[in-house]
C-alpha positions in Angstrom: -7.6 -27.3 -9.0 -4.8 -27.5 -6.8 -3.3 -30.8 -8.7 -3.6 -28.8 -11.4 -1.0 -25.8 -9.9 0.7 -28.7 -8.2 1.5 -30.6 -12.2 2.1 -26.3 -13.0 4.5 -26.1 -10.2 6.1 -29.7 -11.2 7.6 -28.0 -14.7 10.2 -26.2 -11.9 13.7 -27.8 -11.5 13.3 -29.9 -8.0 15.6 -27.4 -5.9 13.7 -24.2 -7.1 10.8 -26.1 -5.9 12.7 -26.5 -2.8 13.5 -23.2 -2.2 10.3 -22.1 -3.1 8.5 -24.4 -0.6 11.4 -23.3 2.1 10.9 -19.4 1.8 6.7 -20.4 1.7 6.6 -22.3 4.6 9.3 -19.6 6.4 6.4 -17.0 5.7 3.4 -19.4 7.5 2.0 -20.7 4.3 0.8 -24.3 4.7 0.9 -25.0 1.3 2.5 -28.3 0.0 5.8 -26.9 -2.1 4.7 -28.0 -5.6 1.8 -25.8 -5.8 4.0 -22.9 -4.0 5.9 -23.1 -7.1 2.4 -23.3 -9.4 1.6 -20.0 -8.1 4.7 -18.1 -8.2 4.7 -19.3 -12.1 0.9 -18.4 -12.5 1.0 -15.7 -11.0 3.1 -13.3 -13.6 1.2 -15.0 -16.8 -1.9 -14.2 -15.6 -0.8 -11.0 -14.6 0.6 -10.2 -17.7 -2.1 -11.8 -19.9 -5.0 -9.3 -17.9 -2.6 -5.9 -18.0 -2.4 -6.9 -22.0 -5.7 -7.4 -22.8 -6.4 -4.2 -20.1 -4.2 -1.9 -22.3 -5.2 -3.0 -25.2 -9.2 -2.5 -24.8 -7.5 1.1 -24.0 -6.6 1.6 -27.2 -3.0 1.4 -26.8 -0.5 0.3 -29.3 0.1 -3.5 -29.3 3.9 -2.4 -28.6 3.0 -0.5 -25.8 0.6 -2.4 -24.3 3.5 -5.2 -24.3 5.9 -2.9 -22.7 3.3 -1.6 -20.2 1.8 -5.2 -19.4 5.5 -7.0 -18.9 6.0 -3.1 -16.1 3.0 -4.1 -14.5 3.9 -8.0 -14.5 7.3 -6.9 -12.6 6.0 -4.2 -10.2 2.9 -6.4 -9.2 5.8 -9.3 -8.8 8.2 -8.0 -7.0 5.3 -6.0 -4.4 3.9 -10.1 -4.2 7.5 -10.9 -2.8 7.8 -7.8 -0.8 5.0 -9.4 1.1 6.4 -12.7 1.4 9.6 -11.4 2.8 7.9 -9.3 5.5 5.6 -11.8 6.2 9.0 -14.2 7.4 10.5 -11.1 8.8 7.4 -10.7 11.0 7.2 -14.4 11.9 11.1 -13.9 13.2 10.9 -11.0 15.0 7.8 -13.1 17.0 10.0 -15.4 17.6 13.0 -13.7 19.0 10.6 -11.5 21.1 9.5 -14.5 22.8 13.1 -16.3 22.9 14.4 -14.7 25.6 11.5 -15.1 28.6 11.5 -19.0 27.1 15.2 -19.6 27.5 15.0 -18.1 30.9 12.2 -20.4 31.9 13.6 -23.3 30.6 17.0 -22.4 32.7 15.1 -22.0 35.9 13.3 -25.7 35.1 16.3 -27.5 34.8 18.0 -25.4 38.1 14.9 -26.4 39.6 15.2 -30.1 38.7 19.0 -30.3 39.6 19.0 -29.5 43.2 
């Protein structure tokens, strides 16, 4: 399945693939960067495929059932990023918390060593 989302991700010019795998791996995914890029194109056409058929088995014309489905496909997309982009800023604010007491320990290593 995953050479499957991999060959998906593959259809991608290489440095959207690259920025893709870049903002994937900032947010701790350890995902290989081709499938990355198979899910963030899956994951609107499947969306949008189930809102359609969803509205429509409401009984809602096929025009708005489009209209809703493609609202759905870009709410449900952009809250998917959302995510993503507070799962880096999380990961960075880790970081910097811990910066400080490291740099300070590191700096009292090497004062220690060059006496």
């Amino acid at each position: 399945m995953e050479e499957v989302i991999a060959t998906i991700g593959r259809l991608l010019p290489r440095k959207y693939v690259k920025k893709i795998g870049e903002t994937s791996s900032a947010a701790g995914f350890t995902i290989h960067e081709e499938v990355a890029s198979g899910i963030a194109i899956l994951i609107p056409i499947v969306t949008f495929i189930i809102s359609l058929i969803a509205f429509l088995l409401a009984n809602f014309s096929a025009l708005w059932s489009f209209i809703f489905s493609i609202l759905v496909t870009i709410i449900l997309c952009g809250a998917f990023y959302e995510v993503i982009i507070l799962k880096i800023d999380e990961r960075k604010k880790a970081v910097e918390d811990v910066l400080p007491d490291y740099l300070q320990l590191a700096a009292a290593n090497i004062r220690a060593g060059m006496q």
